[in-house]
C-alpha positions in Angstrom: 13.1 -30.4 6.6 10.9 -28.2 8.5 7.6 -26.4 6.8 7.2 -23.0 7.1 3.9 -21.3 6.7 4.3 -17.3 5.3 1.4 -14.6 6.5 1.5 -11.7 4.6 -1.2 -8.9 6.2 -1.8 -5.9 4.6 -3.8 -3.0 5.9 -4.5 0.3 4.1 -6.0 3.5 5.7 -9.4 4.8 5.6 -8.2 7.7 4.0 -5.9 6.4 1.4 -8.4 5.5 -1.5 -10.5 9.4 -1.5 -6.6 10.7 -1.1 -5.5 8.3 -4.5 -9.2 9.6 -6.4 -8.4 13.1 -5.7 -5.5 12.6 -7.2 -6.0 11.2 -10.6 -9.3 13.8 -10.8 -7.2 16.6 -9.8 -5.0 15.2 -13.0 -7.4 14.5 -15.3 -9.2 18.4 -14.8 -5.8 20.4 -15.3 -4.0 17.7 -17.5 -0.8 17.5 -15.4 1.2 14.3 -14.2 0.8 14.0 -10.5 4.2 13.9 -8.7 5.2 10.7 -8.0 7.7 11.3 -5.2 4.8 13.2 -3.2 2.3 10.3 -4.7 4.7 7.7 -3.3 5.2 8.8 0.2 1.3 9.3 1.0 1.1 5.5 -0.7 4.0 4.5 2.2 2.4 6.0 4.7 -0.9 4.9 3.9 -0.3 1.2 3.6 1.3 -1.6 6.2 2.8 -4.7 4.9 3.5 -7.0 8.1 5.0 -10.8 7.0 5.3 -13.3 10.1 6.7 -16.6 9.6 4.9 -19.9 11.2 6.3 -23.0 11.7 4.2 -25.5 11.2 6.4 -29.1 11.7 9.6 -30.4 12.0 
């Protein structure tokens, strides 16, 4: 049976992190839930998930 070696590489953006403290300050000065559809889509456009299988015998 072959072996097969699995590379996950995640990247996040620059901006992501000072995007994800705004907004939990933001929430914690007016006391209101942050909405996590809008939360969500910045978090899938802010992060890239590429896997790549590697064979690595027979």
């Amino acid at each position: 049976m072959a072996k097969v070696d699995l590379i996950v590489s995640v990247k996040v953006c620059w901006w992501l992190r000072a995007y994800l403290y705004g907004v939990a300050l933001m929430s914690d000065f007016t006391g209101l839930d942050p909405d996590p559809g809008k939360v969500g889509f910045w978090l899938k456009r802010g992060v890239r998930v590429k896997c790549k299988l590697k064979r690595t015998g027979k």
